[in-house]
N, CA, C and O atoms as CSV, one atom per row, in Angstrom:
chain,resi,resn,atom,element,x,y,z
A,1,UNK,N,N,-70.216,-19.813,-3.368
A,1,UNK,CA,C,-70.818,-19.458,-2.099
A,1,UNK,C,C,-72.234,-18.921,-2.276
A,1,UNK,O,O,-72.977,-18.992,-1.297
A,2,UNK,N,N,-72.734,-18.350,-3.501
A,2,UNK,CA,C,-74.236,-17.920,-3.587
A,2,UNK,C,C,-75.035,-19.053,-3.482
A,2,UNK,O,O,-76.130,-19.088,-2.922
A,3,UNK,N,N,-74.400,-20.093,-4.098
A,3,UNK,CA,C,-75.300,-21.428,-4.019
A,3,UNK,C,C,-75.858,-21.607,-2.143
A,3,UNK,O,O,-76.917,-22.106,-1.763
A,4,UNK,N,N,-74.942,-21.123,-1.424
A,4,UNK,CA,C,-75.350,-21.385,0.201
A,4,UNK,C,C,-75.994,-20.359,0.576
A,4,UNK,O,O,-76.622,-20.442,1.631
A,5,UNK,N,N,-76.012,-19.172,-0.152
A,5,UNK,CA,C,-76.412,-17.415,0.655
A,5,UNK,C,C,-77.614,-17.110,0.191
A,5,UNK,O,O,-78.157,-16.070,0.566
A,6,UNK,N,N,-78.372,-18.172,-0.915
A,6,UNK,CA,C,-79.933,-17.587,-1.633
A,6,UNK,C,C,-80.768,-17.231,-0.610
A,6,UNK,O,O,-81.094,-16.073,-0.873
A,7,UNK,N,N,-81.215,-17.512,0.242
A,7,UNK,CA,C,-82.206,-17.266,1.530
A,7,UNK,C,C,-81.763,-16.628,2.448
A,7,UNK,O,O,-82.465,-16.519,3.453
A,8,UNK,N,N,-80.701,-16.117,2.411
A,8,UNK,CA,C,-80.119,-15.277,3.330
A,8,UNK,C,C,-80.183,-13.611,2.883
A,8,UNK,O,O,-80.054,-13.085,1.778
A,9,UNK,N,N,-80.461,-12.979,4.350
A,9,UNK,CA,C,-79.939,-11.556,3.752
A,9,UNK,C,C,-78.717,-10.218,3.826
A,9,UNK,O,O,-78.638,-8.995,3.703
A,10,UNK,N,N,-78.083,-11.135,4.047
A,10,UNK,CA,C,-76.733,-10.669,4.798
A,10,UNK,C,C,-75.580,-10.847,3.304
A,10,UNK,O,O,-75.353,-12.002,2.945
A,11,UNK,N,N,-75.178,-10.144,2.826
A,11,UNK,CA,C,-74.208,-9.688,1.695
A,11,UNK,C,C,-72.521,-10.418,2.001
A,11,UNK,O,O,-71.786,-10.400,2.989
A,12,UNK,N,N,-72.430,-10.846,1.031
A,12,UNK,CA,C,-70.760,-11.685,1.252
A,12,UNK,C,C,-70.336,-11.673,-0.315
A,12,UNK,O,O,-71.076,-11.666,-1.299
A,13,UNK,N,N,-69.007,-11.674,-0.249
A,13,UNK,CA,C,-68.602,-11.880,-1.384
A,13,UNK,C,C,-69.153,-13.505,-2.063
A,13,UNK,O,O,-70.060,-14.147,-1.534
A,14,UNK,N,N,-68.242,-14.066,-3.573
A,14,UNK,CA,C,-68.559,-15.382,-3.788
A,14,UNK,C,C,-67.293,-15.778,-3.522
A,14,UNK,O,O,-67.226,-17.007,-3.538
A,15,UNK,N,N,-65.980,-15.108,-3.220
A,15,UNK,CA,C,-64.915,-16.066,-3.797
A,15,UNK,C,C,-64.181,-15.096,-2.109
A,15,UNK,O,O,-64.040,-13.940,-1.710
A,16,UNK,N,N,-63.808,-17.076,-1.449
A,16,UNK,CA,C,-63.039,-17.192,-0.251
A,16,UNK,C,C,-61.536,-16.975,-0.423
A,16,UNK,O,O,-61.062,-17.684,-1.311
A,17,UNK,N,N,-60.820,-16.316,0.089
A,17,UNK,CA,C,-59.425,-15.768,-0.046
A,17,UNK,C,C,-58.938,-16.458,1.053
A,17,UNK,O,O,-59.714,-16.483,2.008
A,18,UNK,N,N,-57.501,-17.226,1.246
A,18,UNK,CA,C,-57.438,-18.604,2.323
A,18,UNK,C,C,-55.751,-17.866,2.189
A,18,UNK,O,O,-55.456,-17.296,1.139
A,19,UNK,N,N,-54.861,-17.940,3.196
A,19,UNK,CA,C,-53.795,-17.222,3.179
A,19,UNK,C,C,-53.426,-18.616,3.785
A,19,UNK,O,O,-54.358,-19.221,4.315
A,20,UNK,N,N,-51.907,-19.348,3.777
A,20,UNK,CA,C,-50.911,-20.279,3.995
A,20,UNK,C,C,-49.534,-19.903,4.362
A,20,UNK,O,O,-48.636,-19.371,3.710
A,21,UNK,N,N,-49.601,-20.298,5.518
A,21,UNK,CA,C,-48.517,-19.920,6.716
A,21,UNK,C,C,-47.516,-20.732,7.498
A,21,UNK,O,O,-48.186,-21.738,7.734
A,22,UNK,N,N,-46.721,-20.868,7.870
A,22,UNK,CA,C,-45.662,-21.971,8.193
A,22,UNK,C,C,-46.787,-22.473,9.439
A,22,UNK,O,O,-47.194,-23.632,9.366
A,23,UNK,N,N,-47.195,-21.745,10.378
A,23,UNK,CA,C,-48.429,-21.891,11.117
A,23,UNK,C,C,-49.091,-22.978,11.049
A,23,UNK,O,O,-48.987,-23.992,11.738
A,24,UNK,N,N,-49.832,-22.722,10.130
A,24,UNK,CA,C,-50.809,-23.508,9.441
A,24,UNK,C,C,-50.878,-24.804,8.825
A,24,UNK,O,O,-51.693,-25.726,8.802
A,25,UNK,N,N,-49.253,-24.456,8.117
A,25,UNK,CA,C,-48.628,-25.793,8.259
A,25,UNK,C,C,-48.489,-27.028,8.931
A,25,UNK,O,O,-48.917,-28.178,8.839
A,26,UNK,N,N,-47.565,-26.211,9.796
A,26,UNK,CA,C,-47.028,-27.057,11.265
A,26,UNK,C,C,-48.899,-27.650,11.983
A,26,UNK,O,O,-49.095,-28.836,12.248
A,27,UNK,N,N,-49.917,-26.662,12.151
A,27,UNK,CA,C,-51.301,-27.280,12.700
A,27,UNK,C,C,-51.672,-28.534,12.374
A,27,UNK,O,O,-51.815,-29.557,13.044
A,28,UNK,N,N,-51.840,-28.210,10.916
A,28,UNK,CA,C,-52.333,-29.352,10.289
A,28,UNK,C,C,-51.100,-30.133,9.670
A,28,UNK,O,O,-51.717,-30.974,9.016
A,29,UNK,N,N,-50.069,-30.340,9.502
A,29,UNK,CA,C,-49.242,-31.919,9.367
A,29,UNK,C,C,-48.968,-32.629,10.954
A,29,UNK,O,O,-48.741,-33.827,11.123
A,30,UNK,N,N,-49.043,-31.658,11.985
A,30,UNK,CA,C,-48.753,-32.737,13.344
A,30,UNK,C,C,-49.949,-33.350,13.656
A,30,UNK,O,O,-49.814,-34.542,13.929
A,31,UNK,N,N,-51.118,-32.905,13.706
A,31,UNK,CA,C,-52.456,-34.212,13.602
A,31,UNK,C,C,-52.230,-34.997,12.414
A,31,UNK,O,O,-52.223,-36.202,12.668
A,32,UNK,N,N,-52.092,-34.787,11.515
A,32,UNK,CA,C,-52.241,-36.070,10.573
A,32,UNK,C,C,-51.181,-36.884,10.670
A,32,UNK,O,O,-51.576,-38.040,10.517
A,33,UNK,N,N,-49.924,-36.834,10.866
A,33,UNK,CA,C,-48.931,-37.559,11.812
A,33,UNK,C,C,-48.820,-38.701,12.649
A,33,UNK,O,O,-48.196,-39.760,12.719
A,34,UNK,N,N,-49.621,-38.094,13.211
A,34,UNK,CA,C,-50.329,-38.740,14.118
A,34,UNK,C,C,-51.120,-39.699,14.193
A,34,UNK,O,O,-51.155,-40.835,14.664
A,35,UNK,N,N,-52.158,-38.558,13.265
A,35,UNK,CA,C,-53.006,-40.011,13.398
A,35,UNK,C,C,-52.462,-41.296,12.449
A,35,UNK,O,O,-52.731,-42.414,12.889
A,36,UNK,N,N,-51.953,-41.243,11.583
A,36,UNK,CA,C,-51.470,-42.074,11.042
A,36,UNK,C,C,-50.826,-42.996,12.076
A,36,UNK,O,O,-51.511,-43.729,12.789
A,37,UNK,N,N,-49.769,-42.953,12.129
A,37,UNK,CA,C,-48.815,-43.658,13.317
A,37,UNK,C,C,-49.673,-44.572,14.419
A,37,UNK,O,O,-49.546,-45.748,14.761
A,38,UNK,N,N,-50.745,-43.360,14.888
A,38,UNK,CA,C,-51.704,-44.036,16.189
A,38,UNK,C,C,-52.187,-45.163,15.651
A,38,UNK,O,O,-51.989,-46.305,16.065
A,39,UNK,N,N,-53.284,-44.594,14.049
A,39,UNK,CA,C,-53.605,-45.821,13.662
A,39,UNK,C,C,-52.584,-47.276,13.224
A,39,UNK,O,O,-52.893,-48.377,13.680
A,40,UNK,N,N,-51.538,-47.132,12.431
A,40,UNK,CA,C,-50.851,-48.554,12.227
A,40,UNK,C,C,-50.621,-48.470,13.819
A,40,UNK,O,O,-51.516,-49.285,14.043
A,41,UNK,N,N,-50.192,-48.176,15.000
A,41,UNK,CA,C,-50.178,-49.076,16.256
A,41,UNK,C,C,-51.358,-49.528,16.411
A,41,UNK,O,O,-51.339,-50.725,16.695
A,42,UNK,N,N,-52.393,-49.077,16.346
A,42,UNK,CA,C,-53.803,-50.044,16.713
A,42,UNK,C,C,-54.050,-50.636,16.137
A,42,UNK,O,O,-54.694,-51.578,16.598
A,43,UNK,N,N,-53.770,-50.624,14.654
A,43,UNK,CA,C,-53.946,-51.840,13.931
A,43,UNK,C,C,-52.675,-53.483,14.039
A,43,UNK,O,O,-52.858,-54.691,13.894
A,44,UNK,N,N,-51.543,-52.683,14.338
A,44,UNK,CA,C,-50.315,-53.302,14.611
A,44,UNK,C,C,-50.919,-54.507,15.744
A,44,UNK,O,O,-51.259,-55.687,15.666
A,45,UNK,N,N,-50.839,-53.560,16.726
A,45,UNK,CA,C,-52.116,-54.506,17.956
A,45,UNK,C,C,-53.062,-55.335,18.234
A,45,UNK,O,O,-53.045,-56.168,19.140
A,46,UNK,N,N,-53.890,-55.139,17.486
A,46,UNK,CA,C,-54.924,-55.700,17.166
A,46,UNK,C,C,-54.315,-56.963,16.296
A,46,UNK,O,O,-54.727,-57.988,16.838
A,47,UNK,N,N,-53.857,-57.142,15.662
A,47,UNK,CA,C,-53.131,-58.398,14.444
A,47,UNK,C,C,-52.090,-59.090,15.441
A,47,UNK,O,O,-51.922,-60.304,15.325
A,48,UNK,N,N,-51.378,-58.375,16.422
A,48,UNK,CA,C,-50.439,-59.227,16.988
A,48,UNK,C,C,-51.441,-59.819,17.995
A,48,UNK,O,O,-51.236,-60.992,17.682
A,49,UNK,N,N,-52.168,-59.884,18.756
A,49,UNK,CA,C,-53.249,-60.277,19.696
A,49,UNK,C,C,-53.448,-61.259,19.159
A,49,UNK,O,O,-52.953,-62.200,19.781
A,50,UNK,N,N,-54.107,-61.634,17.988
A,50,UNK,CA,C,-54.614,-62.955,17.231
A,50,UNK,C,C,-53.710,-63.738,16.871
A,50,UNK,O,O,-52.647,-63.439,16.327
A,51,UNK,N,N,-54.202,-65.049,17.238
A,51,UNK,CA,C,-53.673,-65.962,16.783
A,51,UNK,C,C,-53.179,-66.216,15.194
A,51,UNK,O,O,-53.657,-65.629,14.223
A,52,UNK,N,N,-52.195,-67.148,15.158
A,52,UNK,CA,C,-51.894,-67.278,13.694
A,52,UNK,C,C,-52.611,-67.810,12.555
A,52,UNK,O,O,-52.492,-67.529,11.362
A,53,UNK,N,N,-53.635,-68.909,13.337
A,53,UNK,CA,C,-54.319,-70.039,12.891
A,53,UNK,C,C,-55.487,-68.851,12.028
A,53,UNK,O,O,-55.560,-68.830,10.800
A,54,UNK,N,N,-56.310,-67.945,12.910
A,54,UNK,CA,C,-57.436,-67.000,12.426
A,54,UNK,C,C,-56.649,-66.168,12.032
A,54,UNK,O,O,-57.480,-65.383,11.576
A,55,UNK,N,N,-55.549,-65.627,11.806
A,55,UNK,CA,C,-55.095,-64.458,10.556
A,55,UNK,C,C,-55.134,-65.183,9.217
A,55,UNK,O,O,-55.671,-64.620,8.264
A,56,UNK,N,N,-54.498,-66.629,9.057
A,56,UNK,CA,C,-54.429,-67.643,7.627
A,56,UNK,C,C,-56.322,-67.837,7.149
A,56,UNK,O,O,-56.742,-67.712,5.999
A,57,UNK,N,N,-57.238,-68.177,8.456
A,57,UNK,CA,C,-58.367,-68.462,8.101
A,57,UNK,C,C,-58.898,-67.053,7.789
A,57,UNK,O,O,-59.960,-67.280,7.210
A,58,UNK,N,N,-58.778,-66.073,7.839
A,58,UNK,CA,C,-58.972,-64.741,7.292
A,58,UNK,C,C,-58.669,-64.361,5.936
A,58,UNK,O,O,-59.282,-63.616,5.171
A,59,UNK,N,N,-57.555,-65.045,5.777
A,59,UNK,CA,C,-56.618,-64.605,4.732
A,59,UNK,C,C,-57.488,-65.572,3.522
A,59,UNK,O,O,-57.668,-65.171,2.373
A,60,UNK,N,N,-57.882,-66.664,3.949
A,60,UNK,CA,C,-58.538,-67.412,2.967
A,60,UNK,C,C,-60.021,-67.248,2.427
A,60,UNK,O,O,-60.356,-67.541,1.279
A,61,UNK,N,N,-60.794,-66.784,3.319
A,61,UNK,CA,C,-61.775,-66.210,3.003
A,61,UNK,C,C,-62.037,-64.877,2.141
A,61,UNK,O,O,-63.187,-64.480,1.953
């Protein structure tokens, strides 16, 4: 953290103390969940829309 605080004049420690909580948990695994899932449906979507003929001519290129 000194590497970010040289020009500054306001006093901080160097070393961030980060505490892990069922909380914190639960925050951050239900967005990533998510987004996962959201994305294979939009991608799911997007591939069933197209024809068969341009997924093979894709596939060959």
């Amino acid at each position: 953290m000194s590497v970010y605080n040289r020009g500054s004049t306001m006093l901080s420690e160097n070393t961030l103390y980060t505490s892990l909580n069922a909380y914190a948990v639960i925050v951050s695994f239900i967005p990533g969940v998510l987004s996962t899932i959201l994305g294979a449906a939009l991608a799911g979507i997007a591939i069933y829309k197209r024809q068969t003929s341009q997924l093979f001519k894709e596939l060959e290129a």
